[in-house]
N, C-alpha and C positions, 0 to 999 in steps of 0.2 A: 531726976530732972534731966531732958533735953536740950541741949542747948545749940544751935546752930549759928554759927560767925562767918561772915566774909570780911575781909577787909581788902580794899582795893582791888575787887573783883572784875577783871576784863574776859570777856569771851565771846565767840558768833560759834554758835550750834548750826548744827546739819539740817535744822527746822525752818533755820532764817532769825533768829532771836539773837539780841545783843545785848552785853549791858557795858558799859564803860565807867570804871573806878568807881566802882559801888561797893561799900560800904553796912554792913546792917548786923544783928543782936538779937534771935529769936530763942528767947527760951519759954519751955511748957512749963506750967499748963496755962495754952492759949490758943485762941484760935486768929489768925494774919492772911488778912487779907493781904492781896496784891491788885491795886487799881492801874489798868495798863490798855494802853491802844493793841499792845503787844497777845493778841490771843495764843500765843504760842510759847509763851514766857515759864508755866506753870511745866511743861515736858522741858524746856532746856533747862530749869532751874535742877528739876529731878538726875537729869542727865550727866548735870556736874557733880550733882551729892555720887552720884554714882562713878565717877571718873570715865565716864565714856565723851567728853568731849576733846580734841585735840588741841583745839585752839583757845587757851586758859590760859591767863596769868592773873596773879595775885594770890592770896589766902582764901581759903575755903575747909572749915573744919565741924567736925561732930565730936562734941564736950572734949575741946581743948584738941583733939586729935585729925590731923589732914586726914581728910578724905583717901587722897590717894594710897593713902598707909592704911585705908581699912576697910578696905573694900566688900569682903566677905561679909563684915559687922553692917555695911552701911544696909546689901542689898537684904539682908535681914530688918535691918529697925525702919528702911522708908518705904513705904506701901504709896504706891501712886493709884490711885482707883482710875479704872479704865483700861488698866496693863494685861488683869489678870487673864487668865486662859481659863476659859468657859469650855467643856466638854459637853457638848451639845447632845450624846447617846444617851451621858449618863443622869439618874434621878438624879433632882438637888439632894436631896436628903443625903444619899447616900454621896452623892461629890462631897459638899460639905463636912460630913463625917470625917473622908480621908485626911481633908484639908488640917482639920483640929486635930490628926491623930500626930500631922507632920511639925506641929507649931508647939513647945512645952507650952509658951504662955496663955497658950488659947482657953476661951472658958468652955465649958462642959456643952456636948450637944445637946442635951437637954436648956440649957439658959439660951443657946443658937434657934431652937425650934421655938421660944418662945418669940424672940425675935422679929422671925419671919410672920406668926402670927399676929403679930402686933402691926405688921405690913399689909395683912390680907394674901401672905403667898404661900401657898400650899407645897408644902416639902414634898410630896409623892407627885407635883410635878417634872415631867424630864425638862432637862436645860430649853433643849432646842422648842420648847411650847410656850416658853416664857417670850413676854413682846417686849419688842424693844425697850419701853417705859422696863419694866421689872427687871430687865436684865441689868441696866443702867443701875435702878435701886440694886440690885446684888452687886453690881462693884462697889458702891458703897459702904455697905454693911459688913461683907467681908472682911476687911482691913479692922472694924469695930471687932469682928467673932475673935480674930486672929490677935489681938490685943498689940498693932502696931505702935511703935513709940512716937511714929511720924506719918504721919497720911497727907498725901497732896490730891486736890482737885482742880480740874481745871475747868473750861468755861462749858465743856458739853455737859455736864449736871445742870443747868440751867432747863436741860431737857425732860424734867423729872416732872411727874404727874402733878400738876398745880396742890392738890390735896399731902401728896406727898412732903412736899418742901418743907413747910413748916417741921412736921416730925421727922425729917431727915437730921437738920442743924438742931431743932433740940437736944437728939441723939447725942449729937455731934459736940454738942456742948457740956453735957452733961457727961460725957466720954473723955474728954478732955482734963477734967477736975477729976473725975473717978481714977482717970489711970496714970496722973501728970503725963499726958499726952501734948502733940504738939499736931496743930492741924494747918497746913497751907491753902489758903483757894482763891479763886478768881471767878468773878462770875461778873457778864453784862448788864446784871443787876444792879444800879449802885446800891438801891433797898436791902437788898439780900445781905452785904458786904454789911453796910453799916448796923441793921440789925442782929445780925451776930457775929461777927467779929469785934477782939480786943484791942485791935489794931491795924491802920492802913499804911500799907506803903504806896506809891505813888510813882510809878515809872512812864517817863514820856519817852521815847525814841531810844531805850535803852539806859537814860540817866533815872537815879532816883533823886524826886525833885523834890519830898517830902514826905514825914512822917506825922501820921494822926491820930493819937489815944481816940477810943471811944469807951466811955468807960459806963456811959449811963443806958446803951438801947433804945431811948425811950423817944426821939426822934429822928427824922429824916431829910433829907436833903432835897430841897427845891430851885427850880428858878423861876425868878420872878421878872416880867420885860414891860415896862413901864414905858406910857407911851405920852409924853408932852413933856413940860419943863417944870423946873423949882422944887424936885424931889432933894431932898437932902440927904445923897450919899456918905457923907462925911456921919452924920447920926447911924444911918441904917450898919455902918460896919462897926459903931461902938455896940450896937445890940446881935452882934454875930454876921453880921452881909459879908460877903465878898466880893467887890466888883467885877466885872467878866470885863462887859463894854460899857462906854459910854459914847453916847454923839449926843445933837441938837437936842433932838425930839426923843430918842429913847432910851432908855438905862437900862441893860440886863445883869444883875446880882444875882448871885448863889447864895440860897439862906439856908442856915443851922440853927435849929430850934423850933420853938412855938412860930407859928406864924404869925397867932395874936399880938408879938410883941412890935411886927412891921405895920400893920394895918392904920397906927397914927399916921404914919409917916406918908402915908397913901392917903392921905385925905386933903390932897391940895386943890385948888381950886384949876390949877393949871393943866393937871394931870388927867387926861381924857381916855385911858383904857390900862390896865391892870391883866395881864396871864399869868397865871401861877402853871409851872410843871414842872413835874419828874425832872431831878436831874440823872442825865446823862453820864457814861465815861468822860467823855471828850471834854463838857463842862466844867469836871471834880480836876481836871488837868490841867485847865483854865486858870482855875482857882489856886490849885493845890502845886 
């Protein structure tokens, strides 16, 4: 098991990211989200596991042990995907190869070639022919080949071939439980976040303002902006609502769950237009 603790965590990175007396408990196998206005929160957070920021106080440790005291161990067990150094002359096949000969944990280039094929990427490709999209999936996968104990992503995977995504986080999930792994990520997706991840954190301006088991996958986060009067707010958050706003004439909630379960409550006579949409970061912020 992994387990990563802050306790009273202050710091401002060299990226622009802060956080202030934050607190949190991440142990594998899981995959944690981070929901954040903060697009650059996932490199500062790596930056402190790593002890390269100056401006740090509070607790920051991997299984029971500061960071600062183990430096060598950390920049071995955290794989930030996005970091790696791509050799752009050489085959994948053969980069790859190297990579496993350099890692004891890594698994055999044969289960690595399977991999890739499972991607549609041709090993006897050279780096530098790979596009953008697959170079990205190779950050990815790598940290999986290399059997990191800690992989962070940040919000550019959102860049990933629509087809791709799903079988990335399956991976990713199923990778997790195979290896008591621990995965970090952030994505502008809230869909993305709550479909697979086992847990949200919630950071507004640096604070963390909230934590949110997800334990089922099995729905998604909406808003719904309700336009005239006599909607009964006070019902809709006993069947999961969140208030965002309220005025006169319209109500906007953040719903969790079936939606079938809101659609009585929408049947007033007073009530003259109904939008349901995707929730947002900013909204889950709102809420959460």
């Amino acid at each position: 098991m992994t387990e990563i603790t802050a306790n009273e965590l202050n710091l401002t990175s060299s990226n622009g990211s802060e956080l202030f007396n934050v607190s949190f408990e991440w142990q594998s196998p899981q995959i944690v989200a981070i929901c954040s206005n903060d697009t650059e929160l996932i490199p500062a957070l790596a930056m402190a596991l790593r002890s390269q920021i100056k401006d740090i106080d509070g607790q920051l440790t991997i299984d029971g042990q500061p960071v600062s005291r183990i430096k060598r161990q950390v920049e071995e067990m955290v794989s930030v995907a996005g970091e790696l150094r791509i050799k752009p002359r050489k085959r994948l096949d053969k980069w790859l190869q190297h990579l496993i000969n350099k890692f004891p944990d890594a698994i055999h280039w044969e289960q690595a070639a399977q991999l890739l094929r499972a991607f549609n990427i041709d090993g006897n490709v050279r780096l530098k022919e790979l596009t953008t999209e697959q170079e990205r999936l190779i950050q990815v996968l790598v940290p999986t080949i290399l059997c990191s104990p800690v992989i962070m992503l940040g919000q550019e995977f959102d860049q990933l071939l629509a087809g791709d995504v799903p079988k990335v986080w399956s991976l990713l999930k199923d990778y997790c439980q195979k290896t008591n792994a621990l995965v970090v990520m952030s994505s502008s997706d809230v869909t993305t976040m709550l479909k697979w991840a086992d847990v949200m954190y919630y950071f507004d301006r640096g604070h963390l303002t909230s934590t949110r088991q997800l334990p089922t996958h099995d729905s998604t986060d909406c808003v719904v902006t309700i336009t005239g009067s006599g909607f009964p707010s006070a019902t809709a958050e006993r069947v999961g609502a969140r208030l965002l706003e309220e005025a006169e004439h319209e109500t906007r909630l953040l719903f969790s769950g079936n939606i079938q379960a809101l659609l009585p409550l929408l049947e007033q006579n007073t009530i003259t237009d109904v939008r349901i949409q995707d929730a947002t970061i900013e909204d889950e912020l709102l809420a959460y």
